[in-house]
PDBQT receptor file of N, H, CA, C and O in Angstrom, charges set to zero:
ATOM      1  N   UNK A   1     142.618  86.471  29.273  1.00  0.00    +0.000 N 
ATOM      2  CA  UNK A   1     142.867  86.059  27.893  1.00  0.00    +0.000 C 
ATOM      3  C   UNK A   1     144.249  85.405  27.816  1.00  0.00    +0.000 C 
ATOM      4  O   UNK A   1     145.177  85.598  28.602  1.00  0.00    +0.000 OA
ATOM      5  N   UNK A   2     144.241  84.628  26.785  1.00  0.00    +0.000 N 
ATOM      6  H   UNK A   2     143.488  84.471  26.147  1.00  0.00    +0.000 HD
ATOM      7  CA  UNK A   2     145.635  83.324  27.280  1.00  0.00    +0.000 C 
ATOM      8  C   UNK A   2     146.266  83.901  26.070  1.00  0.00    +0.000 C 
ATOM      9  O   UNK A   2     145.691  84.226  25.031  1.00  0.00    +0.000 OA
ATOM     10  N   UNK A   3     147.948  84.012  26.439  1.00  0.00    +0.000 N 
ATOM     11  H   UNK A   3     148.415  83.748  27.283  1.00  0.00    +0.000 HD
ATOM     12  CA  UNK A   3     148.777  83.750  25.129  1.00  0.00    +0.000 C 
ATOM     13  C   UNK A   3     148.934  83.670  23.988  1.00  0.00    +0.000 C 
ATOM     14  O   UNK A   3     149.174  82.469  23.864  1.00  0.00    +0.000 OA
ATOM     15  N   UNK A   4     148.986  84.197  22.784  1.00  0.00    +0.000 N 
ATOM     16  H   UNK A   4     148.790  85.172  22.885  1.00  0.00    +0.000 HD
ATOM     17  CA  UNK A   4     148.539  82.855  21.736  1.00  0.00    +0.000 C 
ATOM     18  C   UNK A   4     150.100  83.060  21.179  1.00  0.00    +0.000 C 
ATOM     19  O   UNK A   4     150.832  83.646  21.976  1.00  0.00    +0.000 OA
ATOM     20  N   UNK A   5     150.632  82.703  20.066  1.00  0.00    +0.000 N 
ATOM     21  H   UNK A   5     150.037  82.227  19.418  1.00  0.00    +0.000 HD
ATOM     22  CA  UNK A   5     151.844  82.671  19.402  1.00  0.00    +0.000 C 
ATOM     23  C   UNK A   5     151.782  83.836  18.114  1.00  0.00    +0.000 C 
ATOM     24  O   UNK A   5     152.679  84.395  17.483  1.00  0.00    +0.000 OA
ATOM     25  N   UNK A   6     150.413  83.910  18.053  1.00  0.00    +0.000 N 
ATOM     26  H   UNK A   6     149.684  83.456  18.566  1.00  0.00    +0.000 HD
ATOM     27  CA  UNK A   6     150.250  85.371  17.829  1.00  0.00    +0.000 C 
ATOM     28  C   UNK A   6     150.738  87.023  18.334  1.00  0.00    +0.000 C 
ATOM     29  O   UNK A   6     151.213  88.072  17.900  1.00  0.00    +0.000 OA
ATOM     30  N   UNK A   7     150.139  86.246  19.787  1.00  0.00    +0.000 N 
ATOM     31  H   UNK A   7     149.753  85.393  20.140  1.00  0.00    +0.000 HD
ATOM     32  CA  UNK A   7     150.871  87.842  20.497  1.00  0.00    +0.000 C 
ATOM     33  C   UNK A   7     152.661  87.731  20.889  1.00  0.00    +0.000 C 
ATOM     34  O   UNK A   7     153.447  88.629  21.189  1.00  0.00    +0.000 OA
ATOM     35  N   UNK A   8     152.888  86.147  20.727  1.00  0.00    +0.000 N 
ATOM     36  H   UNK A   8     152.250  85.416  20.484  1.00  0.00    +0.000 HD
ATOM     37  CA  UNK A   8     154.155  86.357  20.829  1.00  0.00    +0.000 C 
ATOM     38  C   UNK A   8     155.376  86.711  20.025  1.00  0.00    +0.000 C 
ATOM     39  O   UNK A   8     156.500  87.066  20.379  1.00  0.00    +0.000 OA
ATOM     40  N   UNK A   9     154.800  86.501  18.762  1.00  0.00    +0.000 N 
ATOM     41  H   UNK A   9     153.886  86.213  18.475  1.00  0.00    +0.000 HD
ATOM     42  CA  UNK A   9     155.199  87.152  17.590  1.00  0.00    +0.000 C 
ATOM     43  C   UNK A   9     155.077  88.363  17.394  1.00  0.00    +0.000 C 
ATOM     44  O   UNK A   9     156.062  88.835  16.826  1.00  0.00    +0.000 OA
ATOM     45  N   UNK A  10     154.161  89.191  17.656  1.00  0.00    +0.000 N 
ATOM     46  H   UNK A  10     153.361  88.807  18.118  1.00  0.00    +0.000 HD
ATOM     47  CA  UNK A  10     153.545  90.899  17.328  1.00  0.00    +0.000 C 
ATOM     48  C   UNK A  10     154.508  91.612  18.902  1.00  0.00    +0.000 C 
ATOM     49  O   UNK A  10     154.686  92.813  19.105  1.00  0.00    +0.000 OA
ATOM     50  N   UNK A  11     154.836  90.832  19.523  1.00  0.00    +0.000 N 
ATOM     51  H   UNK A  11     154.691  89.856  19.358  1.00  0.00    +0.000 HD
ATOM     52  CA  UNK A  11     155.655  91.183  20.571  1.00  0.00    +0.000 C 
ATOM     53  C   UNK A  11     157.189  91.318  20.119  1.00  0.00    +0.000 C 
ATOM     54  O   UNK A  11     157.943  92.287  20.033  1.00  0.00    +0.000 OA
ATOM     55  N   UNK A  12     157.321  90.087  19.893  1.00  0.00    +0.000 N 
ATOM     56  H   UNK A  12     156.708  89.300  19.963  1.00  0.00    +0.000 HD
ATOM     57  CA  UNK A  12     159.149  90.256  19.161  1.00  0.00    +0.000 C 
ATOM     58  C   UNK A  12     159.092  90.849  17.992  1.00  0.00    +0.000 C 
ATOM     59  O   UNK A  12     160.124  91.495  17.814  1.00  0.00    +0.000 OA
ATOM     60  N   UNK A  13     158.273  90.934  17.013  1.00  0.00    +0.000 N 
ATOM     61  H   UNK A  13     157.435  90.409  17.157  1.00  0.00    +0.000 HD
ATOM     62  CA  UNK A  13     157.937  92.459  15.870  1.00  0.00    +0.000 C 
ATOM     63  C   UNK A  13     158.229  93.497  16.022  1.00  0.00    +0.000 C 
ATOM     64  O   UNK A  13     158.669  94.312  15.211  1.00  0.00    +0.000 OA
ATOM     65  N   UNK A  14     157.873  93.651  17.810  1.00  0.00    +0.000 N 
ATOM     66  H   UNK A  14     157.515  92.989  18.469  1.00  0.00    +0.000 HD
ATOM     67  CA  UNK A  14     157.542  95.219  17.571  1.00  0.00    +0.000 C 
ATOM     68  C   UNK A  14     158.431  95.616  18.287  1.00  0.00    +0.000 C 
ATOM     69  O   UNK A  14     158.626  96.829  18.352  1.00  0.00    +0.000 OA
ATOM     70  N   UNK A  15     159.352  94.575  19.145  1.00  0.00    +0.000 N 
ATOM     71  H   UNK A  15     159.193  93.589  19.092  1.00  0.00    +0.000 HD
ATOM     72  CA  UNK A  15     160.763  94.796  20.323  1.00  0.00    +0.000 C 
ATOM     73  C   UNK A  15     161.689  94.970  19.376  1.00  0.00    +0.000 C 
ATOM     74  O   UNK A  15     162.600  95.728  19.710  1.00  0.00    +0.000 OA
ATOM     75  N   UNK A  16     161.789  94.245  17.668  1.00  0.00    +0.000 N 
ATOM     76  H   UNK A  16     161.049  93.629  17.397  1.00  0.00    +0.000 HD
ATOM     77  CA  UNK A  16     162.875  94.097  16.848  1.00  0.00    +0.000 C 
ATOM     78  C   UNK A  16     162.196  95.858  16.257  1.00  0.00    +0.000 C 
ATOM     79  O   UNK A  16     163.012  96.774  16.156  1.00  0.00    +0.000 OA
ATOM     80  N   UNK A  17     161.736  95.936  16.155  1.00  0.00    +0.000 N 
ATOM     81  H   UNK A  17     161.073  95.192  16.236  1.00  0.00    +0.000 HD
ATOM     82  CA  UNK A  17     161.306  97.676  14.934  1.00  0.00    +0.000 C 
ATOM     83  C   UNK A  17     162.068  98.501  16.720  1.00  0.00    +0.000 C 
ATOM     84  O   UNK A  17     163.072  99.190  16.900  1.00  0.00    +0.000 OA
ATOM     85  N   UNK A  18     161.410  98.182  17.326  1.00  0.00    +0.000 N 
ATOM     86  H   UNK A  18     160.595  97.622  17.180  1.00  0.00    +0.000 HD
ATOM     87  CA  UNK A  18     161.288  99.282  18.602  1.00  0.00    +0.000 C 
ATOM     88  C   UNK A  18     163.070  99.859  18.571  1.00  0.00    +0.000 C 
ATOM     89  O   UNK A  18     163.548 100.956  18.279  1.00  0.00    +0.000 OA
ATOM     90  N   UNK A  19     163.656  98.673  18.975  1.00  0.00    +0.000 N 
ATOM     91  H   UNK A  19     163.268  97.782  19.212  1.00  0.00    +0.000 HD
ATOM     92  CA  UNK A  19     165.361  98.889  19.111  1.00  0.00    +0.000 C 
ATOM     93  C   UNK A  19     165.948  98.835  17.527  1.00  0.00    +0.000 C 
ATOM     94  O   UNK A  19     167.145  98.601  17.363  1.00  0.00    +0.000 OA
ATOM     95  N   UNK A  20     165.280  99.005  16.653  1.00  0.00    +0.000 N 
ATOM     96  H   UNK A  20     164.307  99.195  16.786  1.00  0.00    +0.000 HD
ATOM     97  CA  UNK A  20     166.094  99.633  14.900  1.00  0.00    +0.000 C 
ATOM     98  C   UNK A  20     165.818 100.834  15.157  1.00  0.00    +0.000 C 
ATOM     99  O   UNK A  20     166.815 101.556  15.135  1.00  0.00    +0.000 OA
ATOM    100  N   UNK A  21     164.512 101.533  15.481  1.00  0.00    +0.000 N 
ATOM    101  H   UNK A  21     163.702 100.947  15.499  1.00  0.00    +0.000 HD
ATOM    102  CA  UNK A  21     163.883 102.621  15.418  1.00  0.00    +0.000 C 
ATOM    103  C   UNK A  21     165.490 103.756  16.519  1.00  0.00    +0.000 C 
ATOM    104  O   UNK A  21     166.279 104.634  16.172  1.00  0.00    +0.000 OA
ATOM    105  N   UNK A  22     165.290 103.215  17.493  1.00  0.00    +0.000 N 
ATOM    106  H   UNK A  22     164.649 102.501  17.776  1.00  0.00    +0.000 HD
ATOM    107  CA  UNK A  22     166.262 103.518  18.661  1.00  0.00    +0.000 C 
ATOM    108  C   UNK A  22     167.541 103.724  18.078  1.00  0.00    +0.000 C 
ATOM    109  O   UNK A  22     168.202 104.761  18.124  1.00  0.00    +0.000 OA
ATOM    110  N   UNK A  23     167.827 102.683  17.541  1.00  0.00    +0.000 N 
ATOM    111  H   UNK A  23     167.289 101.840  17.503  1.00  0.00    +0.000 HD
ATOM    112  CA  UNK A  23     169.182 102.764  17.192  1.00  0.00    +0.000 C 
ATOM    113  C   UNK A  23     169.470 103.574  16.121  1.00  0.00    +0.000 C 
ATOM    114  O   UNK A  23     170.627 103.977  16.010  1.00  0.00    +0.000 OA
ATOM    115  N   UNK A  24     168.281 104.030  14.957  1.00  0.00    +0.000 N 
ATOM    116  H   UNK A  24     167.340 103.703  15.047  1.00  0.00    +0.000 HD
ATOM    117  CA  UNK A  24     168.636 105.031  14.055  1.00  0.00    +0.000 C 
ATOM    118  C   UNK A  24     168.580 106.187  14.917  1.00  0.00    +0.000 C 
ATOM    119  O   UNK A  24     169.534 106.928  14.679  1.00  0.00    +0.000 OA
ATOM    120  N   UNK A  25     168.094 106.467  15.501  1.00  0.00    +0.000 N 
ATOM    121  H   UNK A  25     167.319 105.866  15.694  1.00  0.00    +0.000 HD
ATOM    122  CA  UNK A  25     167.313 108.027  16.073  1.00  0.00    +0.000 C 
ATOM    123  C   UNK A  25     169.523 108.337  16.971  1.00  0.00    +0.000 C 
ATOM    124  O   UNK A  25     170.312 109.277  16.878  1.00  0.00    +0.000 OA
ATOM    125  N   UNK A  26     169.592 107.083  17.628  1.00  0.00    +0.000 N 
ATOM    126  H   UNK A  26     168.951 106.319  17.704  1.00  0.00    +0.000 HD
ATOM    127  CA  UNK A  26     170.944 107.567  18.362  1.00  0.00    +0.000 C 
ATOM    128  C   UNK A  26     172.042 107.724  17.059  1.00  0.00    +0.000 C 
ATOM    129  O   UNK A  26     173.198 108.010  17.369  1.00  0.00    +0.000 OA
ATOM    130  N   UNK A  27     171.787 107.585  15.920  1.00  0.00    +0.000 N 
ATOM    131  H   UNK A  27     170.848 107.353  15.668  1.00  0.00    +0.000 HD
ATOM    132  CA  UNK A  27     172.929 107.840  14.739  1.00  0.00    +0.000 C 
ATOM    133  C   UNK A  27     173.779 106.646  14.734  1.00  0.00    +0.000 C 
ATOM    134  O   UNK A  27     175.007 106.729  14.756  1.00  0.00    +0.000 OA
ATOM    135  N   UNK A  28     173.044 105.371  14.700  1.00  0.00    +0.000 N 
ATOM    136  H   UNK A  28     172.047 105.303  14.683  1.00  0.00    +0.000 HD
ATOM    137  CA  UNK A  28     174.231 104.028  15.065  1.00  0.00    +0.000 C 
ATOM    138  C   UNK A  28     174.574 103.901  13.547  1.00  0.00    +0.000 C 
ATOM    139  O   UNK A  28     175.684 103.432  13.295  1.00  0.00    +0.000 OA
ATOM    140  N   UNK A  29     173.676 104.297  12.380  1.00  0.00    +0.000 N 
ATOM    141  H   UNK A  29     172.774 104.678  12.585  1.00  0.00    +0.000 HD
ATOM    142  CA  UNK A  29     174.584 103.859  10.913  1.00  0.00    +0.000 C 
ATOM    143  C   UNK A  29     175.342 104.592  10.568  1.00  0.00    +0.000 C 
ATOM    144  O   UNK A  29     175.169 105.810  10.540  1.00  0.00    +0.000 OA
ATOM    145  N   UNK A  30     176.705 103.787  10.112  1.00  0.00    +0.000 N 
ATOM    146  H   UNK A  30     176.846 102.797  10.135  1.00  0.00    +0.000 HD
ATOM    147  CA  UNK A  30     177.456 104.542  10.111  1.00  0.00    +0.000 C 
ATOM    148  C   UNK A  30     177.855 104.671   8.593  1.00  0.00    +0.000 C 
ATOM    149  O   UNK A  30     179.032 104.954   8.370  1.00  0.00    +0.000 OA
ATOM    150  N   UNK A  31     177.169 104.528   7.733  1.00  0.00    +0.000 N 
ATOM    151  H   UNK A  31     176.213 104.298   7.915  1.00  0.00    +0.000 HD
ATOM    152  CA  UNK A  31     177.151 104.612   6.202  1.00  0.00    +0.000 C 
ATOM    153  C   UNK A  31     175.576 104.589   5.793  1.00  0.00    +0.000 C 
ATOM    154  O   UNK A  31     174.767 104.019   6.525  1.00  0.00    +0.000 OA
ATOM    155  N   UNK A  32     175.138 105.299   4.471  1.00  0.00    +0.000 N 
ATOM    156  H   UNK A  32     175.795 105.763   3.876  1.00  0.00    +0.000 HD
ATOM    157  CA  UNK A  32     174.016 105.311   3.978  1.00  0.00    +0.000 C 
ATOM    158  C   UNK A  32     173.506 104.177   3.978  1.00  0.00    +0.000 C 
ATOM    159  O   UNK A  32     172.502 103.910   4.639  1.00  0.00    +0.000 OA
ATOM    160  N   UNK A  33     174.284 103.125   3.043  1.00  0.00    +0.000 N 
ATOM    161  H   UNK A  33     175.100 103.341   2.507  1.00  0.00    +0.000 HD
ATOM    162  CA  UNK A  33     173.939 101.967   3.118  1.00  0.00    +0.000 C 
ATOM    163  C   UNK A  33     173.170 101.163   4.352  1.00  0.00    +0.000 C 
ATOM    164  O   UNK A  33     172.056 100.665   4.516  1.00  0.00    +0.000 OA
ATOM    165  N   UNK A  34     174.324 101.309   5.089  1.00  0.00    +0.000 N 
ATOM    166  H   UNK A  34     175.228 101.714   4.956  1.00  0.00    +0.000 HD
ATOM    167  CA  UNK A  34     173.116 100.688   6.770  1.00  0.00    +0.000 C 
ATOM    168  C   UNK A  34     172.328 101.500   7.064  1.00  0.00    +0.000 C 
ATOM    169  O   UNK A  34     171.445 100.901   7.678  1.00  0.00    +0.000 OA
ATOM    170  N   UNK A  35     172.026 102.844   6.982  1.00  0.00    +0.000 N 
ATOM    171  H   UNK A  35     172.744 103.330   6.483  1.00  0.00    +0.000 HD
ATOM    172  CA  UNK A  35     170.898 103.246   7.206  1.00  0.00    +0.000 C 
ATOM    173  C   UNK A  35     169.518 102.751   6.579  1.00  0.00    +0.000 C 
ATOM    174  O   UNK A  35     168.437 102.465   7.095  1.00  0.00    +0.000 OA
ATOM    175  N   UNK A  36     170.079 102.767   4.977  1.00  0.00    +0.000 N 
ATOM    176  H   UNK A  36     170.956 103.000   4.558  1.00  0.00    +0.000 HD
ATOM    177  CA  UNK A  36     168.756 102.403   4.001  1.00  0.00    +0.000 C 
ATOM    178  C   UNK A  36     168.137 100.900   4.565  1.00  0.00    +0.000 C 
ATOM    179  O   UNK A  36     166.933 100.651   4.625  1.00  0.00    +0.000 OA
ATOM    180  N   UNK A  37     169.282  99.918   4.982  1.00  0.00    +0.000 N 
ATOM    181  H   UNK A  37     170.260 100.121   4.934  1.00  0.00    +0.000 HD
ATOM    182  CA  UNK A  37     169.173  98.393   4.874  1.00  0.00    +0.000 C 
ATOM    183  C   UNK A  37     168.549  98.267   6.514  1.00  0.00    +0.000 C 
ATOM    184  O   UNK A  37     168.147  97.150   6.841  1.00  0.00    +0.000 OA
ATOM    185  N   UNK A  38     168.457  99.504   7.640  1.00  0.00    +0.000 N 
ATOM    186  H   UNK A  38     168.784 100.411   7.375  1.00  0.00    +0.000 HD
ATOM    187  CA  UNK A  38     167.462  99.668   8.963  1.00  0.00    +0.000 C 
ATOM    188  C   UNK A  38     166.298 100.254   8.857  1.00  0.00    +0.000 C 
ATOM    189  O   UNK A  38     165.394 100.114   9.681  1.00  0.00    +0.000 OA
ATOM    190  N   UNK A  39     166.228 101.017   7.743  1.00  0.00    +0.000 N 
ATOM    191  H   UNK A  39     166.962 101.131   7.073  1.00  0.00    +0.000 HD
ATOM    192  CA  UNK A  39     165.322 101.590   7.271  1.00  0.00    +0.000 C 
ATOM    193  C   UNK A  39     164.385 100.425   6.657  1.00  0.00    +0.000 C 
ATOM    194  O   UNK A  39     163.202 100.431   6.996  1.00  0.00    +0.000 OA
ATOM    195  N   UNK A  40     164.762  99.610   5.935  1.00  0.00    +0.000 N 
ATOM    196  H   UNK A  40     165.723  99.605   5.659  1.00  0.00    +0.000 HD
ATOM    197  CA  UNK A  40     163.954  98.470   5.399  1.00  0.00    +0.000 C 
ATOM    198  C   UNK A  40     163.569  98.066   5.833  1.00  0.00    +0.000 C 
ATOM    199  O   UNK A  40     162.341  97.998   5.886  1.00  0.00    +0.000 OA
ATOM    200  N   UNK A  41     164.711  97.242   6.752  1.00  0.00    +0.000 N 
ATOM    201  H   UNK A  41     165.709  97.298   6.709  1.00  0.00    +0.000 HD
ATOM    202  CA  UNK A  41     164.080  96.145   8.118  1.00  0.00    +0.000 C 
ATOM    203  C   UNK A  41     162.693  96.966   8.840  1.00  0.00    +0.000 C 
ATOM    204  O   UNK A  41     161.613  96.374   8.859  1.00  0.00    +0.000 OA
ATOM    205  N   UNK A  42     162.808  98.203   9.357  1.00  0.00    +0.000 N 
ATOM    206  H   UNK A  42     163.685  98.683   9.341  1.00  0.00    +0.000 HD
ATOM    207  CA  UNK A  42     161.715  98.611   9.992  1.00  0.00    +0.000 C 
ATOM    208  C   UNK A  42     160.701  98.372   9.071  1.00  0.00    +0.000 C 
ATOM    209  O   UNK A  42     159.776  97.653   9.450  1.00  0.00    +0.000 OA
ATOM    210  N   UNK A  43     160.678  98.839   7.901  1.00  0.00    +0.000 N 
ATOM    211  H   UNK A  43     161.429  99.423   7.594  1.00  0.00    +0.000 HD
ATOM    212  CA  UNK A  43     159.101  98.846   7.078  1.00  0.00    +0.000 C 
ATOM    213  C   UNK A  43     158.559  97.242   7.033  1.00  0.00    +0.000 C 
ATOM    214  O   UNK A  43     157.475  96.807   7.420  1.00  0.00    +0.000 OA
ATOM    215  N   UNK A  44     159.611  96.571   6.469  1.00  0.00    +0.000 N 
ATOM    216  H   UNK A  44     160.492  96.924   6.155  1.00  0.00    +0.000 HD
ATOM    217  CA  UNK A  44     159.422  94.858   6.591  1.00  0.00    +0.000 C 
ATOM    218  C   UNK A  44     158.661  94.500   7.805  1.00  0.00    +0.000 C 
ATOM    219  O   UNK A  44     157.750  93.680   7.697  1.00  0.00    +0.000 OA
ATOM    220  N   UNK A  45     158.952  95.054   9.004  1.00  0.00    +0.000 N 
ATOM    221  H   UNK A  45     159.692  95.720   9.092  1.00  0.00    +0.000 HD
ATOM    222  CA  UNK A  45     158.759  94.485  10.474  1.00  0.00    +0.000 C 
ATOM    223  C   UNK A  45     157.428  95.536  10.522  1.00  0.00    +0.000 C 
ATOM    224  O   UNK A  45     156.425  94.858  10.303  1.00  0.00    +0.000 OA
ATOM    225  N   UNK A  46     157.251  96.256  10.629  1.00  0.00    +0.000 N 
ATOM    226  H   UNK A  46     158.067  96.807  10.806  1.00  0.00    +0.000 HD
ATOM    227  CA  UNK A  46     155.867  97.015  10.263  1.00  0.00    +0.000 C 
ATOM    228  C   UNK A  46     154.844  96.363   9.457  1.00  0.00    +0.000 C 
ATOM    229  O   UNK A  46     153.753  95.966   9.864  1.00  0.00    +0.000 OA
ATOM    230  N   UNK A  47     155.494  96.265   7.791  1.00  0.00    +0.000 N 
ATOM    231  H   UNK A  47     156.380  96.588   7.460  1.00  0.00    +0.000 HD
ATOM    232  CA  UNK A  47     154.305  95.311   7.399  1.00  0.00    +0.000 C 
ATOM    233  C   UNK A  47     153.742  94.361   8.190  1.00  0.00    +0.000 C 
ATOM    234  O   UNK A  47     152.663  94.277   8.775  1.00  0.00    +0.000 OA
ATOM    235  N   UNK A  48     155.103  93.367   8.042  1.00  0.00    +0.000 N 
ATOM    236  H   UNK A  48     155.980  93.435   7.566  1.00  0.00    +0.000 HD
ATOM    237  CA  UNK A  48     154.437  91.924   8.539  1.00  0.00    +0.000 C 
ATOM    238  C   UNK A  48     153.487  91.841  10.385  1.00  0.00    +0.000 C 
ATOM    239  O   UNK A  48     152.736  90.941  10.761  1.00  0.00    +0.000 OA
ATOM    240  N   UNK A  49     153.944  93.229  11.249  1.00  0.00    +0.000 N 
ATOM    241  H   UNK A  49     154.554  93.960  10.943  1.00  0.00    +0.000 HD
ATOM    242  CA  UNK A  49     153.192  92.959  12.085  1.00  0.00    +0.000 C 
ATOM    243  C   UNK A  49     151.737  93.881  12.063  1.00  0.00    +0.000 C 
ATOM    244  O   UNK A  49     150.985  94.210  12.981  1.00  0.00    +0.000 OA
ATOM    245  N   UNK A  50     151.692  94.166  10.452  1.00  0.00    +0.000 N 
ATOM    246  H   UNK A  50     152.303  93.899   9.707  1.00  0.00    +0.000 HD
ATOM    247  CA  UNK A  50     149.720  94.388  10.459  1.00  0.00    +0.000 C 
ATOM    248  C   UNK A  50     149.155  93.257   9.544  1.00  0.00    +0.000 C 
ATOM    249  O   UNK A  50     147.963  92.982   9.405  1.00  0.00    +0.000 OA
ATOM    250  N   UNK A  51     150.101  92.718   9.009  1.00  0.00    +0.000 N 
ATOM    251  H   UNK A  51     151.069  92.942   9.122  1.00  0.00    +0.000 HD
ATOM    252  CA  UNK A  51     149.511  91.539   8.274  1.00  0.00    +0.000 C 
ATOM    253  C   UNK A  51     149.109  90.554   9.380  1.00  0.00    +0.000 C 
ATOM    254  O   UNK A  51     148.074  89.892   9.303  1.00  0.00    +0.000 OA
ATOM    255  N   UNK A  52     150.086  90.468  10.563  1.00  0.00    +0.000 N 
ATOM    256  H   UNK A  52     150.927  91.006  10.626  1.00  0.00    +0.000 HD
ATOM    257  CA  UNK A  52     149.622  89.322  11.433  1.00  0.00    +0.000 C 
ATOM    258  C   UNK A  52     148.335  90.431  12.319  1.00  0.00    +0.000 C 
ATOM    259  O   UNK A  52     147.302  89.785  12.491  1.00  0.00    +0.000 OA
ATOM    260  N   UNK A  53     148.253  91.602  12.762  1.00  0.00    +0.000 N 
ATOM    261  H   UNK A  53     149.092  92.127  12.623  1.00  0.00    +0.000 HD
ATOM    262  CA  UNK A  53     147.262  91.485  13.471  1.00  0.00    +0.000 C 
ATOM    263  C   UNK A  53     146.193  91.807  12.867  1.00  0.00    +0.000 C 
ATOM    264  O   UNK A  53     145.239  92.134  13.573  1.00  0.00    +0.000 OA
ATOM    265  N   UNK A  54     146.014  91.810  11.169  1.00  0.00    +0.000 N 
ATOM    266  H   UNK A  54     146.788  91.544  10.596  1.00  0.00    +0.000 HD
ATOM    267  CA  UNK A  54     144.855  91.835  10.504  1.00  0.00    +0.000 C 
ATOM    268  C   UNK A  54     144.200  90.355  10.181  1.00  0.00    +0.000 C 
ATOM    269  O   UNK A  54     143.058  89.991   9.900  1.00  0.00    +0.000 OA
ATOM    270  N   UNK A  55     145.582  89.603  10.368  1.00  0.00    +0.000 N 
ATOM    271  H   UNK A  55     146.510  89.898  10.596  1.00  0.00    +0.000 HD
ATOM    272  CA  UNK A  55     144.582  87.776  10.409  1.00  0.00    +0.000 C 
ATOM    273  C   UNK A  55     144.018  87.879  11.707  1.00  0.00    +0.000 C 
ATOM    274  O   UNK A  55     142.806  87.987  11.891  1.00  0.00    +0.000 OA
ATOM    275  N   UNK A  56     144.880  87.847  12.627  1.00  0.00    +0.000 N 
ATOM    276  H   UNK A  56     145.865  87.758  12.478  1.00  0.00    +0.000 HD
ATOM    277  CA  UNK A  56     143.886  87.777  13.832  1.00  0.00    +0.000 C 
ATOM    278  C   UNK A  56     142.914  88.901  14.132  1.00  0.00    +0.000 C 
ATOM    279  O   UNK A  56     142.235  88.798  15.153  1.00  0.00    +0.000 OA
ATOM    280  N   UNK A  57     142.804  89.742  13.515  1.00  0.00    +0.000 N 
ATOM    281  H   UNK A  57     143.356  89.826  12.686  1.00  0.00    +0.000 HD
ATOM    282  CA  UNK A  57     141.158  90.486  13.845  1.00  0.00    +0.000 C 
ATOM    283  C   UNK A  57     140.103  89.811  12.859  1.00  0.00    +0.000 C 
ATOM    284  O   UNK A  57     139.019  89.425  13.296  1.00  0.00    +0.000 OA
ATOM    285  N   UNK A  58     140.479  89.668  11.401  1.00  0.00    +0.000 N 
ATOM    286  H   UNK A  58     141.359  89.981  11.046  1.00  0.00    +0.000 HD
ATOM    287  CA  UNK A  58     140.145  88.604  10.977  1.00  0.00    +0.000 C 
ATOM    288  C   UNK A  58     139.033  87.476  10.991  1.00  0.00    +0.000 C 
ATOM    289  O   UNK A  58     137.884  87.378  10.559  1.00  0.00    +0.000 OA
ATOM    290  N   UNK A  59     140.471  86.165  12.133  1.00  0.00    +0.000 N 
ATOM    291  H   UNK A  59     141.404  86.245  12.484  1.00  0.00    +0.000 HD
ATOM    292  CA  UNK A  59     139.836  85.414  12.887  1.00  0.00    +0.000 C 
ATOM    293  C   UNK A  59     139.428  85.370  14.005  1.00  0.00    +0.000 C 
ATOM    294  O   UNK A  59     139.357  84.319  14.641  1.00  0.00    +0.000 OA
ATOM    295  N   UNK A  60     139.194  86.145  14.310  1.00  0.00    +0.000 N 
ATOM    296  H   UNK A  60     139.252  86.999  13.793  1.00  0.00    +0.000 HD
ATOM    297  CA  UNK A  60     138.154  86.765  15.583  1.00  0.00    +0.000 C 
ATOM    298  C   UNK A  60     136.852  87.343  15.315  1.00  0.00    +0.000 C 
ATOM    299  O   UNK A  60     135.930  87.315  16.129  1.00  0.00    +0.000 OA
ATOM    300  N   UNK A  61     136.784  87.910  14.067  1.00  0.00    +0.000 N 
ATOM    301  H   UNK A  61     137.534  87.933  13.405  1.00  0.00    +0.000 HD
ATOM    302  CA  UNK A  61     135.673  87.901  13.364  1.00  0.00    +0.000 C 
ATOM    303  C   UNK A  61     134.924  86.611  12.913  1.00  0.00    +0.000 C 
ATOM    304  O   UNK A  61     133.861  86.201  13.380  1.00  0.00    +0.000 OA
ATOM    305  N   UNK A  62     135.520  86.156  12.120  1.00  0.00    +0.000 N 
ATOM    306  H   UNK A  62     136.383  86.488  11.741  1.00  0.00    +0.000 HD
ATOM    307  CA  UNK A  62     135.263  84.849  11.617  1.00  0.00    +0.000 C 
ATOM    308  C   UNK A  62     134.519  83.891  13.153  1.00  0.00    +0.000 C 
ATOM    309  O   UNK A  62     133.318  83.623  13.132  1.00  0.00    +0.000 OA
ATOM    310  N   UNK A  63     135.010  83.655  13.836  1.00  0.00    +0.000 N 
ATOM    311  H   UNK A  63     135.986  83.873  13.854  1.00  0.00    +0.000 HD
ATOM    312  CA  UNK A  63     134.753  83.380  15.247  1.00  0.00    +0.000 C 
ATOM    313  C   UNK A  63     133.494  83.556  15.779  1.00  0.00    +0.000 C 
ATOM    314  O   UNK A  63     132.719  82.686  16.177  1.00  0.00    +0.000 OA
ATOM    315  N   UNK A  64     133.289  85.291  15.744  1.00  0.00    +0.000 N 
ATOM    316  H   UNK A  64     133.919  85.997  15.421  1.00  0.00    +0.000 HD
ATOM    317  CA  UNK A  64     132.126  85.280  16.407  1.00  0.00    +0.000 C 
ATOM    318  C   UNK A  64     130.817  85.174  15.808  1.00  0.00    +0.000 C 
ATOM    319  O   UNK A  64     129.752  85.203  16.425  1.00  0.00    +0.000 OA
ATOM    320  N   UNK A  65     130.978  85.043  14.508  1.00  0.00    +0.000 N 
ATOM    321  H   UNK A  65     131.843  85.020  14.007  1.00  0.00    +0.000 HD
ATOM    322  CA  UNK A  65     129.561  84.843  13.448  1.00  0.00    +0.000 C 
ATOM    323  C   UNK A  65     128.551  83.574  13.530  1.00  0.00    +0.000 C 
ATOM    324  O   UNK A  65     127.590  83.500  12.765  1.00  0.00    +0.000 OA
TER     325      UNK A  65
């Protein structure tokens, strides 16, 4: 199965949540504020990578009909 810019996106999604996730768990904020504003970013980066792999299941559906 080849590439698409799909998976290369749901890849850097989930490398950018992976190392916020990391970096809260080691105590890197050092005020509420940056916590809340890593805390966001993760949910943001969560959404948007089921929004992208719900188009592409989607169109993969769409596809095989």
């Amino acid at each position: 199965m080849a590439t698409t810019a799909f998976d290369v996106v749901l890849k850097e999604l989930s490398e950018r949540r992976d190392a916020l996730t990391q970096a809260l768990a080691a105590g890197s904020a050092k005020e509420f504020a940056e916590y809340k504003q890593m805390c966001g970013e993760i949910r943001g980066l969560s959404i948007a990578h089921s929004i992208i792999t719900d188009l592409v299941r989607q169109m993969e559906y769409s596809d095989n009909e």
